[in-house]
LOSENU-860072 format. One record per residue (C-alpha): residue number from 1; residue in one letter; x, y, z. Coordinates in steps of 0.05 Angstrom, whole numbers, plus 32768, in hexadecimal, padded with zeros to 4 digits. Layout:
N
ATOM NUM A X Y Z
...
***
This chain:
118
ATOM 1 X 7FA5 7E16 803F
ATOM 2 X 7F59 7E00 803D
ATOM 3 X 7F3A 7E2B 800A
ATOM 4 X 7EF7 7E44 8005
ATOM 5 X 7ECA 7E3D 7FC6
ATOM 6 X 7EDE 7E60 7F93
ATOM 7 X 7F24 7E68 7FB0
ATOM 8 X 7F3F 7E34 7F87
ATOM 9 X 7F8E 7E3A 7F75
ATOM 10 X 7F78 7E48 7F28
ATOM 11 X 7F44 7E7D 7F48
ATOM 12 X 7F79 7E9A 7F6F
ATOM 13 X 7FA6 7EA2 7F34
ATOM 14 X 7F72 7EB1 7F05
ATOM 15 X 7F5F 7EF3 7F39
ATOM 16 X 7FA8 7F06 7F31
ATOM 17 X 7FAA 7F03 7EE9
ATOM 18 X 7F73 7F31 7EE6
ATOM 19 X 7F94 7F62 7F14
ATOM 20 X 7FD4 7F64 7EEB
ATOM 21 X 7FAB 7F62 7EB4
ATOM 22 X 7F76 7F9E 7EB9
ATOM 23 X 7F8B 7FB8 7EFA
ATOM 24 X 7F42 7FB0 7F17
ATOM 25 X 7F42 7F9F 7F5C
ATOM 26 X 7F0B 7F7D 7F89
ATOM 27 X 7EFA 7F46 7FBE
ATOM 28 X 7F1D 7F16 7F8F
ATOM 29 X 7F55 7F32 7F85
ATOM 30 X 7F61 7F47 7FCC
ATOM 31 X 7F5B 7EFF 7FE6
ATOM 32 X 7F85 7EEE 7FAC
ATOM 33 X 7FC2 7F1C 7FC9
ATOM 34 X 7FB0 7F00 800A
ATOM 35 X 7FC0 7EB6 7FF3
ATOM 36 X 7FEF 7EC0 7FD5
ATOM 37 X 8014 7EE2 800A
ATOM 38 X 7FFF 7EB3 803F
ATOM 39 X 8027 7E7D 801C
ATOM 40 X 805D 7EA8 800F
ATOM 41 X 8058 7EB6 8060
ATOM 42 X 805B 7E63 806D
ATOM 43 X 8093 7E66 8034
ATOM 44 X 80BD 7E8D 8067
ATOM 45 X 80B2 7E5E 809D
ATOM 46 X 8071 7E67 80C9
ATOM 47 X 8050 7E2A 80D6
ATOM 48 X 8011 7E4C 8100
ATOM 49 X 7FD8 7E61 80C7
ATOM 50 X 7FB5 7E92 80F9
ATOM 51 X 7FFC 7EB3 8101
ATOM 52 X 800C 7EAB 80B3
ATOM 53 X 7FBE 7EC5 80A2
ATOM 54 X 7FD2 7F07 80CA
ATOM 55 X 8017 7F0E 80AC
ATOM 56 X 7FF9 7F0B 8069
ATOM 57 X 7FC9 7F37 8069
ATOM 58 X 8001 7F70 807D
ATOM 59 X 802F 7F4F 8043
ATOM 60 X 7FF2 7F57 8015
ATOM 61 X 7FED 7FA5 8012
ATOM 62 X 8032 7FAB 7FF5
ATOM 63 X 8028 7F6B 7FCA
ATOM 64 X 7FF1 7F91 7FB2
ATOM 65 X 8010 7FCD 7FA1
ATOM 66 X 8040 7FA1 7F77
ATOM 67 X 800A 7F8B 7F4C
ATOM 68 X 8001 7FCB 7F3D
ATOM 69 X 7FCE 7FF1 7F6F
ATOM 70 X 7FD2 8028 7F96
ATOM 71 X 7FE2 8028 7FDD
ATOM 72 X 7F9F 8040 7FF0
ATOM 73 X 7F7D 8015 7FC5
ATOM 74 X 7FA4 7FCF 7FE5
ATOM 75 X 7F9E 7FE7 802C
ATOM 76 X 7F53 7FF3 8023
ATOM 77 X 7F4F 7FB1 7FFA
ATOM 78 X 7F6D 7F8D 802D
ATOM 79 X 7F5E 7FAF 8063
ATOM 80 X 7F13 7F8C 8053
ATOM 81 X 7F2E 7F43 804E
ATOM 82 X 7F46 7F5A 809A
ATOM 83 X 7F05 7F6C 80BA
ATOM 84 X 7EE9 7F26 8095
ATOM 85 X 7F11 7EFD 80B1
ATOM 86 X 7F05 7F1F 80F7
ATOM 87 X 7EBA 7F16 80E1
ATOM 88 X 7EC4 7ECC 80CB
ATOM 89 X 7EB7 7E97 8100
ATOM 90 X 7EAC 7E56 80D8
ATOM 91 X 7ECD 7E0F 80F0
ATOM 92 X 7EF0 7E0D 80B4
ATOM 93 X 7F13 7E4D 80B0
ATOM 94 X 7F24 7E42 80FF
ATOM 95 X 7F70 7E2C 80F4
ATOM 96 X 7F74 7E6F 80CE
ATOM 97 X 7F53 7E97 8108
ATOM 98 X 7F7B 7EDB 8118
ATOM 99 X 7FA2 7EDE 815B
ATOM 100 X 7F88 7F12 8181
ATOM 101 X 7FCC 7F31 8179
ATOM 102 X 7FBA 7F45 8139
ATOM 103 X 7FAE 7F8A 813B
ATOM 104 X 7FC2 7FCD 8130
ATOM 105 X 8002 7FCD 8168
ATOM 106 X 7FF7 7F87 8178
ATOM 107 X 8035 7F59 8179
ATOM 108 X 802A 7F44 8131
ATOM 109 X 801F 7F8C 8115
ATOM 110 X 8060 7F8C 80E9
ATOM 111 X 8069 7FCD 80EB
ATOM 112 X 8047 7FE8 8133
ATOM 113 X 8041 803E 8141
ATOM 114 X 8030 8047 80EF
ATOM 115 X 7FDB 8048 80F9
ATOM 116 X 7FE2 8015 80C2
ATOM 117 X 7FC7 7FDB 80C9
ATOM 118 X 7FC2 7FAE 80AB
***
């Protein structure tokens, strides 16, 4: 995955530290959950990152909750890394483009009829 500046691998782990640590959560950590569940998402097999970026951010609200927020807090958390990356249209990030299917009752919505999403 091509990350963007700051999201190094020790930035990544660093903004999950912090969220175990002081249970603060922010734009860091929320991309942080993100990344880490999009590789846990190519870990089970997908190949496609557009796919794997919109599988992820639904794997990321429970990850979330894991470390230790609320749900409300991760859904709303990631909730904004969703509209960003439906806001982003750089060349660099356009592998990682979402599929139009990902939406709320799309064909990726992992759990469709809940208002949920992601």
């Amino acid at each position: 995955r091509a990350l963007r500046e700051p999201e190094t691998a020790a930035g990544i782990c660093r903004a999950l530290h912090d969220l175990l640590s002081d249970g603060k959560a922010g734009e860091r950590q929320a991309e942080a959950l993100v990344v880490l569940a999009h590789e846990a998402v190519h870990l089970g097999g997908e190949r496609r990152e557009g796919v794997t970026e919109c599988l992820a951010l639904q794997a990321a609200v429970p990850l979330g909750v894991r470390f230790g927020l609320s749900e409300s807090k991760a859904r709303s958390l990631i909730h904004a890394q969703y509209e960003d990356r439906l806001a982003e249209r750089t060349v660099i990030r356009a592998a990682y483009a979402l599929p139009l299917s990902c939406r709320d009752g799309g064909a990726l919505d992992r759990s469709p009829g809940d208002g949920q999403f992601p």
